[in-house]
C-alpha positions as CSV (number, residue, x, y, z in Angstrom):
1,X,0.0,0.0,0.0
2,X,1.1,3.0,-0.9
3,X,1.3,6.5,1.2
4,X,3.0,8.0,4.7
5,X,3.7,5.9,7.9
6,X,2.8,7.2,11.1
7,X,2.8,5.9,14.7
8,X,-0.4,5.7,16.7
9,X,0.4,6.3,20.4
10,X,-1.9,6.7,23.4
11,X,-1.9,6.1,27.4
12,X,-3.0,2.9,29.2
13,X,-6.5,3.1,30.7
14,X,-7.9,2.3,33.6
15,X,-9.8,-1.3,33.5
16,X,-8.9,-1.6,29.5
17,X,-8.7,-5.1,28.5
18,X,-8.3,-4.5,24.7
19,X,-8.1,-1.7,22.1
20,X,-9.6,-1.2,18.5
21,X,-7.7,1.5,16.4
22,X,-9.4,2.4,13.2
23,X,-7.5,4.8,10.7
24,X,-9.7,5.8,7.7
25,X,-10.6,8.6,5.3
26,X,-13.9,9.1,6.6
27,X,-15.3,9.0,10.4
28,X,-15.9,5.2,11.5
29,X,-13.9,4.0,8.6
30,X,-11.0,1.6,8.6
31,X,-10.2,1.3,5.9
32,X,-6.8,2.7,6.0
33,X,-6.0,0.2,9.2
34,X,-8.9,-1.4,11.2
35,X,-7.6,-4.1,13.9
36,X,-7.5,-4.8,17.4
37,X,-4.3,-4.4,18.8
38,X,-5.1,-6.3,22.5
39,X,-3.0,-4.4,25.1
40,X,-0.5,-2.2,22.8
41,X,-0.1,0.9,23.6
42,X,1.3,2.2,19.8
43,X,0.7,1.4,16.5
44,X,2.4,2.2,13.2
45,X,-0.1,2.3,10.2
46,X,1.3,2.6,6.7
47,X,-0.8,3.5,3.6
48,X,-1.9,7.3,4.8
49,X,-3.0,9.1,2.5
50,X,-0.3,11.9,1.4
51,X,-3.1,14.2,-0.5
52,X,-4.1,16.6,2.5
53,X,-7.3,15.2,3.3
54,X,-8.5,15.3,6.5
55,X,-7.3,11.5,8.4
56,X,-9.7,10.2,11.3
57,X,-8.5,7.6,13.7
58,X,-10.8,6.1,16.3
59,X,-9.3,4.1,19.4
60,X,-12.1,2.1,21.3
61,X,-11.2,0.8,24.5
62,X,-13.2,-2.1,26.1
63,X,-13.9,-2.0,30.0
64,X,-16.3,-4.4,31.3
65,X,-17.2,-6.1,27.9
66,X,-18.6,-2.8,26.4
67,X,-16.3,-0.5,23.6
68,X,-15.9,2.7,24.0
69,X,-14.8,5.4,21.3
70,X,-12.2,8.3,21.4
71,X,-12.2,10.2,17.7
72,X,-9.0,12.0,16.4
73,X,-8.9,13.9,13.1
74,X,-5.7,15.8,11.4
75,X,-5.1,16.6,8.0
76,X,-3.3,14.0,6.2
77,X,0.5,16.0,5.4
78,X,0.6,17.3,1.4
């Protein structure tokens, strides 16, 4: 896949027993990355677009069986 690498980093939370991180070009897409990534606290997703559109990543955390979101957004770098 073609495009810019960039590491995914984010803080341990309290009770989290797995995390989701979904990197797309539109909001609850995956479709650049989509995966969970258990306990890890970083990624590194390759294939980012390069064409300054805007990026969203979504990390869901599960705590107690049940996911919950966080949404990020930055322009993709041109």
């Amino acid at each position: 896949m073609s495009g810019s690498t960039a590491a995914f980093d984010w803080n341990a939370g309290t009770g989290v027993t797995a995390y989701w991180l979904d990197v797309g070009t539109g909001l609850g897409q995956g479709n650049v990355f989509g995966a969970n990534v258990g306990t890890a606290l970083s990624r590194t997703v390759s294939g980012i677009p390069t064409n300054g559109s805007v990026i969203y990543a979504q990390l869901w955390s599960e705590i107690g069986g049940v996911w919950y979101p966080n949404r990020y957004t930055y322009t993709a770098f041109h």
